[in-house]
PDB file of N, CA, C and O in Angstrom:
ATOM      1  N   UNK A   1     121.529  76.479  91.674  1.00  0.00           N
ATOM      2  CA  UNK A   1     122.243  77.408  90.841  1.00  0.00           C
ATOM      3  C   UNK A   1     121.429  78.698  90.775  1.00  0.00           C
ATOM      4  O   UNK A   1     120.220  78.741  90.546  1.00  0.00           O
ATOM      5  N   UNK A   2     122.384  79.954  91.044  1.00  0.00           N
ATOM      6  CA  UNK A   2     121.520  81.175  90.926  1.00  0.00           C
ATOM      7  C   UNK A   2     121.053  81.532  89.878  1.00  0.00           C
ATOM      8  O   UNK A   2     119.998  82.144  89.715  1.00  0.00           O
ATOM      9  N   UNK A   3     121.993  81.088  88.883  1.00  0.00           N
ATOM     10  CA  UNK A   3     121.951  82.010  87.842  1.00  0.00           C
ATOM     11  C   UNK A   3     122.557  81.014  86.301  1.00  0.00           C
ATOM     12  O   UNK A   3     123.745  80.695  86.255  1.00  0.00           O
ATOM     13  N   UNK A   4     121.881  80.737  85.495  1.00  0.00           N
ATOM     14  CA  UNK A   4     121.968  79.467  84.474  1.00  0.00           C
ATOM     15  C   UNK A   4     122.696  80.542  83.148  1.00  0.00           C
ATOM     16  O   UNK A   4     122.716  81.735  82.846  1.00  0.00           O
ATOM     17  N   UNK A   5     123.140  79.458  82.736  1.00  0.00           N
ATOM     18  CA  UNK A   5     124.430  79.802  81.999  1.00  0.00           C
ATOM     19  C   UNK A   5     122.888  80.367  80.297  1.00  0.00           C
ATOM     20  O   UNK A   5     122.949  81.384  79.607  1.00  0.00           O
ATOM     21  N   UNK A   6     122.051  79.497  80.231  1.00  0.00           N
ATOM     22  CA  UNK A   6     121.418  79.249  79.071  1.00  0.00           C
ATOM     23  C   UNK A   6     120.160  80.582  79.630  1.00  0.00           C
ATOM     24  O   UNK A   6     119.150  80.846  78.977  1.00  0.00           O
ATOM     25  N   UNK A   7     120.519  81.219  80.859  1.00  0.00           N
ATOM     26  CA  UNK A   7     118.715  82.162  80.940  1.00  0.00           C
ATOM     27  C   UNK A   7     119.748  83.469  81.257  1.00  0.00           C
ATOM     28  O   UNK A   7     120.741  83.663  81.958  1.00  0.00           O
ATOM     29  N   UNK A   8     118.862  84.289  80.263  1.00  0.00           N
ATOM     30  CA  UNK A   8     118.563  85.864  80.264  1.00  0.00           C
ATOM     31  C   UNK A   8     118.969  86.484  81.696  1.00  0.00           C
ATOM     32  O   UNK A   8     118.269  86.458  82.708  1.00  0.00           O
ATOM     33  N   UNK A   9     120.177  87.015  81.567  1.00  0.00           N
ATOM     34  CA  UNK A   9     120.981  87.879  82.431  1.00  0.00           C
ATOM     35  C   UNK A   9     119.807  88.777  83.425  1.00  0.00           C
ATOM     36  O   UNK A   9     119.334  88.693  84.558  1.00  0.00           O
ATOM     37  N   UNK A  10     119.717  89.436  82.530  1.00  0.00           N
ATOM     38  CA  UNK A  10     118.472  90.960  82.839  1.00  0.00           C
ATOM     39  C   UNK A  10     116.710  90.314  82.875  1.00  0.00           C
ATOM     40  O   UNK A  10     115.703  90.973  82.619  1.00  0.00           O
ATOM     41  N   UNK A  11     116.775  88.875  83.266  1.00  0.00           N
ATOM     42  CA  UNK A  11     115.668  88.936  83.947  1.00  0.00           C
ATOM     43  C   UNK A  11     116.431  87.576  84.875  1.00  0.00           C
ATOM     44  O   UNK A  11     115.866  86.552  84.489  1.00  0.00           O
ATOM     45  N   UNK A  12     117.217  87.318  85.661  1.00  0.00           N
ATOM     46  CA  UNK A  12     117.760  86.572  86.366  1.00  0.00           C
ATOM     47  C   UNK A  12     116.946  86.875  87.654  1.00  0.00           C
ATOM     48  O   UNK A  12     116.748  88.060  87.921  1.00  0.00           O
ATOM     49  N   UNK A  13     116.389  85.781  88.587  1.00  0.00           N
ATOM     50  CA  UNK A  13     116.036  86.360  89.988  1.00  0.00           C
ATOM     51  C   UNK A  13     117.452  87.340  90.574  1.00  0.00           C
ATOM     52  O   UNK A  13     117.285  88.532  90.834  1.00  0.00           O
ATOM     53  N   UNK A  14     118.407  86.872  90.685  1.00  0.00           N
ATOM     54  CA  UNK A  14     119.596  87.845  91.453  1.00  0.00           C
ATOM     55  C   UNK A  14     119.293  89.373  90.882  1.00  0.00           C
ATOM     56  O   UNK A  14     118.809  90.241  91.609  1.00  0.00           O
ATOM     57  N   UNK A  15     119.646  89.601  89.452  1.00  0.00           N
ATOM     58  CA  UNK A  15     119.034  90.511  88.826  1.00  0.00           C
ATOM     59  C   UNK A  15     117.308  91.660  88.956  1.00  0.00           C
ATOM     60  O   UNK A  15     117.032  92.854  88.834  1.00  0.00           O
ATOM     61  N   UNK A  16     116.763  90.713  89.182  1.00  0.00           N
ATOM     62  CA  UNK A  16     115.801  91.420  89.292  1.00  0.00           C
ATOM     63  C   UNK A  16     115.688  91.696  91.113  1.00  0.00           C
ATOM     64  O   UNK A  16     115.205  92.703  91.629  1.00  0.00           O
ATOM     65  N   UNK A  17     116.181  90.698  91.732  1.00  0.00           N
ATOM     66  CA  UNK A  17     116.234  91.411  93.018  1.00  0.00           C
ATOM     67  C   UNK A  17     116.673  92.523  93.502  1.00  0.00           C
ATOM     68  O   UNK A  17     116.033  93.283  94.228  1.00  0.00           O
ATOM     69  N   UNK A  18     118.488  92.752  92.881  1.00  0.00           N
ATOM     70  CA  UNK A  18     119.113  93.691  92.738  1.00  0.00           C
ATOM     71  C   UNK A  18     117.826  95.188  92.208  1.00  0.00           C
ATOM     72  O   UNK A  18     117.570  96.149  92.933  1.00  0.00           O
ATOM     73  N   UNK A  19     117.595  95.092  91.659  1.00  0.00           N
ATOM     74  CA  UNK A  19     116.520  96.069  91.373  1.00  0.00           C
ATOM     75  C   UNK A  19     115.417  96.451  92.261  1.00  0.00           C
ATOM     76  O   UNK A  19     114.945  97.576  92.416  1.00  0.00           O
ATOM     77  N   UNK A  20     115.096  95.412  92.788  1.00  0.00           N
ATOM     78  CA  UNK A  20     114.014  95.742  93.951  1.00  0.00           C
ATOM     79  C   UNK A  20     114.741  96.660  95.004  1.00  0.00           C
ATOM     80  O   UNK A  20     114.293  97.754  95.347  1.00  0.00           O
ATOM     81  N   UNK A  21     116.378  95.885  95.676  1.00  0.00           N
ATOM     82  CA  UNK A  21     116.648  96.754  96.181  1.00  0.00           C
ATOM     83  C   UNK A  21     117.066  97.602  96.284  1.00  0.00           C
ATOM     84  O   UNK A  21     117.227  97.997  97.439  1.00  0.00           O
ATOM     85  N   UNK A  22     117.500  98.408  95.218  1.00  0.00           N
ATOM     86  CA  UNK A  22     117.592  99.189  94.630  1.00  0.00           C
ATOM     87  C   UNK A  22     116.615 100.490  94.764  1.00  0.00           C
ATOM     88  O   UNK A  22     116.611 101.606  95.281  1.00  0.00           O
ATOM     89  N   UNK A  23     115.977  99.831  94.149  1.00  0.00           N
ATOM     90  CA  UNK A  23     114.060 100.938  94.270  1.00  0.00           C
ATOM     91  C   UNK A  23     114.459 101.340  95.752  1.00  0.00           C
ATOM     92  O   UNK A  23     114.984 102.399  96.093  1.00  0.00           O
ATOM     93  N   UNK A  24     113.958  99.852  96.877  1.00  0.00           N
ATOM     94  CA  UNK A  24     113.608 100.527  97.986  1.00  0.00           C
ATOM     95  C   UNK A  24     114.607 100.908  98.576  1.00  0.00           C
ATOM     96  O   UNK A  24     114.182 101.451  99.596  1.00  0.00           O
ATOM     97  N   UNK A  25     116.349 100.989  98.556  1.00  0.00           N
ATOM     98  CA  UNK A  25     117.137 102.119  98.815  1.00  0.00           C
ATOM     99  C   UNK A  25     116.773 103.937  98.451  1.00  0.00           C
ATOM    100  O   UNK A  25     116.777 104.907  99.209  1.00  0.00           O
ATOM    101  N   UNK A  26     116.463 103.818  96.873  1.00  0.00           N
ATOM    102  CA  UNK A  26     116.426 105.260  96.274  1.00  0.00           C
ATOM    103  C   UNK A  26     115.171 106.112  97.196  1.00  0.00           C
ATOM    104  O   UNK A  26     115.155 107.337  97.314  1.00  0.00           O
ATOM    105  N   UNK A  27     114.248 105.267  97.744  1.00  0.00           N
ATOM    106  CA  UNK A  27     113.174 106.075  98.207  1.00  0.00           C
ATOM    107  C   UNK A  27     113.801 105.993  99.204  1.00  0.00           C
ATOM    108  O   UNK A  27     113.694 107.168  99.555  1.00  0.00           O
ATOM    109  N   UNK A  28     114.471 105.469 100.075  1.00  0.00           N
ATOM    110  CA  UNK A  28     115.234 105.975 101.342  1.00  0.00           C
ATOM    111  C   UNK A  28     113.636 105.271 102.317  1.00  0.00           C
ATOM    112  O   UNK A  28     112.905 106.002 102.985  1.00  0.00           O
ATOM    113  N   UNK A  29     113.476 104.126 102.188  1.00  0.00           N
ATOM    114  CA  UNK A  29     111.880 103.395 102.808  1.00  0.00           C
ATOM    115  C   UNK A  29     112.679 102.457 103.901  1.00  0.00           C
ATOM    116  O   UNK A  29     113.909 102.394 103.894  1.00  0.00           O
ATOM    117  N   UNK A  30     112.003 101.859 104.681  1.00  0.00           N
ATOM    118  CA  UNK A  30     112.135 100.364 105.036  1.00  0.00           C
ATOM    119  C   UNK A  30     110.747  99.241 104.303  1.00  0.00           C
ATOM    120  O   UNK A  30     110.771  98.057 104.640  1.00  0.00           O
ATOM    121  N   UNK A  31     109.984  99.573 103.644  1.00  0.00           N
ATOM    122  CA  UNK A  31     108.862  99.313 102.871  1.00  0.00           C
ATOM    123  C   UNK A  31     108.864 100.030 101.596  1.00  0.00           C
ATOM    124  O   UNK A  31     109.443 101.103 101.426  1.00  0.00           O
ATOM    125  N   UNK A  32     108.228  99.430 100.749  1.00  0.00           N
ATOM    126  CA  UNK A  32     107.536  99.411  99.445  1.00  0.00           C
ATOM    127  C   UNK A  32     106.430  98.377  98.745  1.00  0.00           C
ATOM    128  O   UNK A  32     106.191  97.202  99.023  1.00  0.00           O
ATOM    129  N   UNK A  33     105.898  99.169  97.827  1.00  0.00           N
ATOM    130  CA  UNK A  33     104.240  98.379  97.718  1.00  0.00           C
ATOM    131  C   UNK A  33     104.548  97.310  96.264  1.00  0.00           C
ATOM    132  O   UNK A  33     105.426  97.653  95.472  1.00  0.00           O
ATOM    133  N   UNK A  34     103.977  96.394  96.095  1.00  0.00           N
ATOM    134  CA  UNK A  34     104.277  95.943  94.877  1.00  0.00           C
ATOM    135  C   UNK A  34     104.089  96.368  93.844  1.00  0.00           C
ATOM    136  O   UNK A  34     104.657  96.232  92.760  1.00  0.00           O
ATOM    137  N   UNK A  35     103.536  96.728  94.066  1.00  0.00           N
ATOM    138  CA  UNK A  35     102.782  97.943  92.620  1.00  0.00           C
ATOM    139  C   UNK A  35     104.224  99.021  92.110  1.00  0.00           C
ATOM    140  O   UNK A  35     104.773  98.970  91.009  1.00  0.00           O
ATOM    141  N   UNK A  36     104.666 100.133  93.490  1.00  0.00           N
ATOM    142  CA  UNK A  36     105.631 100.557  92.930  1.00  0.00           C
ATOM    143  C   UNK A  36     107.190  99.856  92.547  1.00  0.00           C
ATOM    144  O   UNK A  36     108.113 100.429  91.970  1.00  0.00           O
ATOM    145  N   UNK A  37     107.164  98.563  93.015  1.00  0.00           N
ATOM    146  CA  UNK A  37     107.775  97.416  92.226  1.00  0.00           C
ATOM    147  C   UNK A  37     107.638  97.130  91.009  1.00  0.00           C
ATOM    148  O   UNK A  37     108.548  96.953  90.200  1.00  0.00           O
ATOM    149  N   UNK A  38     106.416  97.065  90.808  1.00  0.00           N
ATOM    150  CA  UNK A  38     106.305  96.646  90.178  1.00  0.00           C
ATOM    151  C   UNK A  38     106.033  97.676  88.408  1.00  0.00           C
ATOM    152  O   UNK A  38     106.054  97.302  87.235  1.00  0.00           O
ATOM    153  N   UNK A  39     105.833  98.848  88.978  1.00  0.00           N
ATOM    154  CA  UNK A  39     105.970 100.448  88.128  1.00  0.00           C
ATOM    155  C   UNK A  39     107.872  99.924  87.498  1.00  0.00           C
ATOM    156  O   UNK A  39     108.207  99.297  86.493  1.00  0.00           O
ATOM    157  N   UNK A  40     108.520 100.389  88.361  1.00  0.00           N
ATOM    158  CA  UNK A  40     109.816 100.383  88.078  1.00  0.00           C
ATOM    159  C   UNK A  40     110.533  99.454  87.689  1.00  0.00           C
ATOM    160  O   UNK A  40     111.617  99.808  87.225  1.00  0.00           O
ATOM    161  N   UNK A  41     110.237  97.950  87.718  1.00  0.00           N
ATOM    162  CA  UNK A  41     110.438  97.188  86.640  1.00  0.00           C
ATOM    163  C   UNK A  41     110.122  97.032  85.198  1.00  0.00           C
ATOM    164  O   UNK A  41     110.817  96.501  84.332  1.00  0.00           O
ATOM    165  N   UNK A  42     108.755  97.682  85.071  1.00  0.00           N
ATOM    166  CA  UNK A  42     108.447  97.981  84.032  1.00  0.00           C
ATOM    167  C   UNK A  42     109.597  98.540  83.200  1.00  0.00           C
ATOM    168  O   UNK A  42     109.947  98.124  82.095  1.00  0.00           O
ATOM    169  N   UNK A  43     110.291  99.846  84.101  1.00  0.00           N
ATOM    170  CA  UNK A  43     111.361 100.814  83.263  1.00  0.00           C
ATOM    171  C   UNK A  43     112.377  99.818  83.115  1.00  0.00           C
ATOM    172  O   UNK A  43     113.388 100.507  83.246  1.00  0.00           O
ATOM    173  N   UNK A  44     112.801  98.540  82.911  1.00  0.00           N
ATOM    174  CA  UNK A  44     113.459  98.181  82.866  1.00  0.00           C
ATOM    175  C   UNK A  44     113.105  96.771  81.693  1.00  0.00           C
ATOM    176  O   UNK A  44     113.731  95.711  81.668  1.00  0.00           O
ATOM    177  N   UNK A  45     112.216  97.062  81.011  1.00  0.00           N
ATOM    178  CA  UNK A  45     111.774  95.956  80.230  1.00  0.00           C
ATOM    179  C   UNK A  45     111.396  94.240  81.088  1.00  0.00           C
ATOM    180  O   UNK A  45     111.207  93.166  80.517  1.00  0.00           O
ATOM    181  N   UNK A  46     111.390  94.471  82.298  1.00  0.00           N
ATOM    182  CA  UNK A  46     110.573  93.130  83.084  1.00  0.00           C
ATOM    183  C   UNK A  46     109.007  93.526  83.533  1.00  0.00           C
ATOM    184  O   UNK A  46     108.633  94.332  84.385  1.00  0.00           O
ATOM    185  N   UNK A  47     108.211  92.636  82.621  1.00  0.00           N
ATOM    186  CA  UNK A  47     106.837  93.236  83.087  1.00  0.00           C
ATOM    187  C   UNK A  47     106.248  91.834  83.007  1.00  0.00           C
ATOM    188  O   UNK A  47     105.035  91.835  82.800  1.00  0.00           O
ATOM    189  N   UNK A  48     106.916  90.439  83.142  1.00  0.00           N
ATOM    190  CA  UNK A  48     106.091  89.492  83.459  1.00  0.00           C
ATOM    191  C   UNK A  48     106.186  89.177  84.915  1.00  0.00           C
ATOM    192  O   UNK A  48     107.185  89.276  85.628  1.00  0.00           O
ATOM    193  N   UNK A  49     105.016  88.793  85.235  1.00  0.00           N
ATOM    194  CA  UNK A  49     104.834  88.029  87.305  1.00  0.00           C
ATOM    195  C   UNK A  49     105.916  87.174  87.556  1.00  0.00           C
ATOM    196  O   UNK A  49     106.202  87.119  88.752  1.00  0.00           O
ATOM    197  N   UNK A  50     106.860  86.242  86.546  1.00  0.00           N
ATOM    198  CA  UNK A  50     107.002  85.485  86.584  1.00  0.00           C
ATOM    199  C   UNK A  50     108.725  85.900  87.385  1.00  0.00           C
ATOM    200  O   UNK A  50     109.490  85.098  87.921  1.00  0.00           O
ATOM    201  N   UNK A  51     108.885  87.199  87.227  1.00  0.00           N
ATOM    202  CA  UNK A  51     110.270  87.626  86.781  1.00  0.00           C
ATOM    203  C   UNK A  51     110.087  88.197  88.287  1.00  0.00           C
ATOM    204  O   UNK A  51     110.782  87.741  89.195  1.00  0.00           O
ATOM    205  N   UNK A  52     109.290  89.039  88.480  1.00  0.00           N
ATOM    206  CA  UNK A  52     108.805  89.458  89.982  1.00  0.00           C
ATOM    207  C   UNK A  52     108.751  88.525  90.987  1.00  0.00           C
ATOM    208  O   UNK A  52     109.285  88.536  92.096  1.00  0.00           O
ATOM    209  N   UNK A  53     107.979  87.648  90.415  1.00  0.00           N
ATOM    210  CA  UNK A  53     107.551  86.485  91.829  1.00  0.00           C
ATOM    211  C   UNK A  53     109.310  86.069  92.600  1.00  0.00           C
ATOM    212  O   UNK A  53     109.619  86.037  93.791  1.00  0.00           O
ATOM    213  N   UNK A  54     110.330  85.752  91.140  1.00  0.00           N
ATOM    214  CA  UNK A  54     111.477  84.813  91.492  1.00  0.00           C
ATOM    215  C   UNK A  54     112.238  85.648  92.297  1.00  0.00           C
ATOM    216  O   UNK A  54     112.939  85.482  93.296  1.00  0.00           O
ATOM    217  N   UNK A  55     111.806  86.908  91.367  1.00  0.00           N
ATOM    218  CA  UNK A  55     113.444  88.034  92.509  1.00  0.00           C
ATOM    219  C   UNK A  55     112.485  88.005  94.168  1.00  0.00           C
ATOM    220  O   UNK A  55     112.985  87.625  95.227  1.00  0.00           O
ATOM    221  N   UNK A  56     111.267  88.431  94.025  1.00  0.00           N
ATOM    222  CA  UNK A  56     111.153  88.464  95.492  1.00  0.00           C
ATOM    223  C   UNK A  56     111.002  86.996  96.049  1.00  0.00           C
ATOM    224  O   UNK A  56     110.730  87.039  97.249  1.00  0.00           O
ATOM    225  N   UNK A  57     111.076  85.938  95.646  1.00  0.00           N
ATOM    226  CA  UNK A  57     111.257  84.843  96.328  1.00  0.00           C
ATOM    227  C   UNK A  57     112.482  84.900  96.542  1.00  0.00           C
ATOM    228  O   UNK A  57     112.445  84.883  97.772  1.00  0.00           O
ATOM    229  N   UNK A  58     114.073  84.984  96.163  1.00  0.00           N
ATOM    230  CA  UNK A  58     115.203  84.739  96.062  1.00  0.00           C
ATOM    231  C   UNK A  58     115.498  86.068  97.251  1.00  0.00           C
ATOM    232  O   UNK A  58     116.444  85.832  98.003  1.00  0.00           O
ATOM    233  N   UNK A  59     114.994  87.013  97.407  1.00  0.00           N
ATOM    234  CA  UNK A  59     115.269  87.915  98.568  1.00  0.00           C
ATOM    235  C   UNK A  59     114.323  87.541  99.770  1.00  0.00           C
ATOM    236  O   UNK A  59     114.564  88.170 100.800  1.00  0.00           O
ATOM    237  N   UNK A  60     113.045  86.415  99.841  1.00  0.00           N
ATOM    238  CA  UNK A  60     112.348  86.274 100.814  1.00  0.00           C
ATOM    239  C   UNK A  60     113.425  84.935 101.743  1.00  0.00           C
ATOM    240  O   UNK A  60     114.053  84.954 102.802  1.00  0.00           O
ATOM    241  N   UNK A  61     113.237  84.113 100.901  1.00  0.00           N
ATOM    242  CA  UNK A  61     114.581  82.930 101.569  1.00  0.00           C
ATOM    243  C   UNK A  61     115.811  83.317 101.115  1.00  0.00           C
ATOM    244  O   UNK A  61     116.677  82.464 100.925  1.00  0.00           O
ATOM    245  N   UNK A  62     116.065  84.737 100.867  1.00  0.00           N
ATOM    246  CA  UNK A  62     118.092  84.988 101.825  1.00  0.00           C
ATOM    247  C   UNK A  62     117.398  85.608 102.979  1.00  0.00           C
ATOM    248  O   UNK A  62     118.312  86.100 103.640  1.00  0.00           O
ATOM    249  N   UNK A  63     116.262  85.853 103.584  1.00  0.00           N
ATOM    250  CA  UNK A  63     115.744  86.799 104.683  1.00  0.00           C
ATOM    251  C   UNK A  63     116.552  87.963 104.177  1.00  0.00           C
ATOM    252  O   UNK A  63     117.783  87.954 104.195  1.00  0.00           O
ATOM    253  N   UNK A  64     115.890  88.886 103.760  1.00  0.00           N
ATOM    254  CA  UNK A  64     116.333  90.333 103.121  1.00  0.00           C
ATOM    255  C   UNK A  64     114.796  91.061 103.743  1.00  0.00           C
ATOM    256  O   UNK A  64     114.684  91.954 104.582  1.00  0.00           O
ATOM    257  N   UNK A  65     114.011  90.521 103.200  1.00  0.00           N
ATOM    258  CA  UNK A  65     112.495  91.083 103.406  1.00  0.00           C
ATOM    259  C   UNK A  65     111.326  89.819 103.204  1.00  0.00           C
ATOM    260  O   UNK A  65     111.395  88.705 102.685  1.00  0.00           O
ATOM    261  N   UNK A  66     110.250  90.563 103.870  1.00  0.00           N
ATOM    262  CA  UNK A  66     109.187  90.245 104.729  1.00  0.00           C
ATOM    263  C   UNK A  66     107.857  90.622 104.100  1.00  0.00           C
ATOM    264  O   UNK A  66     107.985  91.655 103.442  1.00  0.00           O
ATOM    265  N   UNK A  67     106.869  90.230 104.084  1.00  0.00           N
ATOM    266  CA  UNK A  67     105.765  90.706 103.372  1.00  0.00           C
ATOM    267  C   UNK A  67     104.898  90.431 104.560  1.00  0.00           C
ATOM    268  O   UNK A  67     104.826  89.511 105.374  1.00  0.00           O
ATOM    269  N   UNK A  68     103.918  92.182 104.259  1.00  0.00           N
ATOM    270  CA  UNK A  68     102.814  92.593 104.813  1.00  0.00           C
ATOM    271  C   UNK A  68     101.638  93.299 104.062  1.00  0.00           C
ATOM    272  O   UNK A  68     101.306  94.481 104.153  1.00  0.00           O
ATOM    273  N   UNK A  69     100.997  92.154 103.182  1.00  0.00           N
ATOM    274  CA  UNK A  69      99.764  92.780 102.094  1.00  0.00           C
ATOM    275  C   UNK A  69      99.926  94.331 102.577  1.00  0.00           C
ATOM    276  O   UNK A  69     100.074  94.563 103.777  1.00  0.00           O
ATOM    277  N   UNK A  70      99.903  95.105 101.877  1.00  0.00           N
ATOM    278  CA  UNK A  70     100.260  94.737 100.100  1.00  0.00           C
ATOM    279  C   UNK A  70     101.994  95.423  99.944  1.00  0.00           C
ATOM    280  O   UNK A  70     102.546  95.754  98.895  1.00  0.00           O
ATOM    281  N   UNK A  71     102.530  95.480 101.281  1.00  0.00           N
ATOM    282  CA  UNK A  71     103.888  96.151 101.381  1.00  0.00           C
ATOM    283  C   UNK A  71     105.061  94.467 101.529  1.00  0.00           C
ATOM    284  O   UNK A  71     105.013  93.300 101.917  1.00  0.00           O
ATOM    285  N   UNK A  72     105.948  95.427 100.930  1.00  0.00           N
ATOM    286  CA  UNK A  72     107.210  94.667 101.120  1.00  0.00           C
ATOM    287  C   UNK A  72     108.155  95.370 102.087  1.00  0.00           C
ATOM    288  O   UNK A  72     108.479  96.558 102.110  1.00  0.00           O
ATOM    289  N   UNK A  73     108.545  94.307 102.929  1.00  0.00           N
ATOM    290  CA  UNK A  73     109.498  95.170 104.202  1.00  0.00           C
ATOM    291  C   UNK A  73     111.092  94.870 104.099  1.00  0.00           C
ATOM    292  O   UNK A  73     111.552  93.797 103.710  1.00  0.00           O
ATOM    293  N   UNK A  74     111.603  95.616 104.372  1.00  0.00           N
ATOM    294  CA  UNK A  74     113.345  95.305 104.481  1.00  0.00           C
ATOM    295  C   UNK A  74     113.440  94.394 106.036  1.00  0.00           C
ATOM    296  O   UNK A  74     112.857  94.741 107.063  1.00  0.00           O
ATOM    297  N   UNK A  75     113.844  93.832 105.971  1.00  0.00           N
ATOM    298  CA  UNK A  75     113.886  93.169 108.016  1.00  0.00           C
ATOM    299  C   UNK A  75     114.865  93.776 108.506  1.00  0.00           C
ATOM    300  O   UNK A  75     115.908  94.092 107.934  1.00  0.00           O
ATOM    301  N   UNK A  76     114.528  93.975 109.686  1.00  0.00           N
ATOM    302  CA  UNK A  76     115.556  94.166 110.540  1.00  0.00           C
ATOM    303  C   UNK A  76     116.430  93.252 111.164  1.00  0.00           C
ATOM    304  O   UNK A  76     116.255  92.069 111.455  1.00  0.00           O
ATOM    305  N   UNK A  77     117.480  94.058 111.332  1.00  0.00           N
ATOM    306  CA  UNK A  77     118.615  92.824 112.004  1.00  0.00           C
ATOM    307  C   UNK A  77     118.224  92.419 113.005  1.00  0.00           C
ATOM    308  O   UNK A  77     119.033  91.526 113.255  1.00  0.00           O
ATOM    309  N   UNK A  78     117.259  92.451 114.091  1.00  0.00           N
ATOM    310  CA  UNK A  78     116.885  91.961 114.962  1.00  0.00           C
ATOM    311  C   UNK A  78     115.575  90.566 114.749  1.00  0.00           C
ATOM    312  O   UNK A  78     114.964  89.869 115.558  1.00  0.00           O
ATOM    313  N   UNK A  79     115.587  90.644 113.465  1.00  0.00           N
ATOM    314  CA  UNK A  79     114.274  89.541 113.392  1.00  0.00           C
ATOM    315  C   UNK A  79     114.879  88.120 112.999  1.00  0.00           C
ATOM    316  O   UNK A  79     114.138  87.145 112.880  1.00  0.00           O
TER     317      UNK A  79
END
């Protein structure tokens, strides 16, 4: 289940993924660092690891993106 009837909308992994990609659309990147992930969640009242770790796990196994200390990558359709 993505998304539980009994947990907090606005810190949902789908949710907080949506935000990641988000970020790294607005900078117009194929990368971003966790840090500035992790800046801009802040603006959004998510500032625990716990909330971070799930959205980028939930975008690492749909294959969305790729990690390369200390960057996060968008994949390409070829990978």
């Amino acid at each position: 289940m993505l998304v539980s009837k009994d947990e907090n909308i606005k810190t949902s992994s789908v949710y907080v993924a949506s935000l990641i990609l988000k970020q790294i659309q607005k900078q117009k990147v194929d990368k971003i660092s966790i840090f500035e992930i992790s800046k801009e969640l802040k603006k959004h009242n998510i500032s625990r690891y716990r909330h971070l770790f799930f959205g980028l796990a939930f975008l690492y196994s749909s294959g969305i993106i790729d990690f390369k200390e200390p960057f996060i990558y968008i994949r390409s359709k070829n990978d």
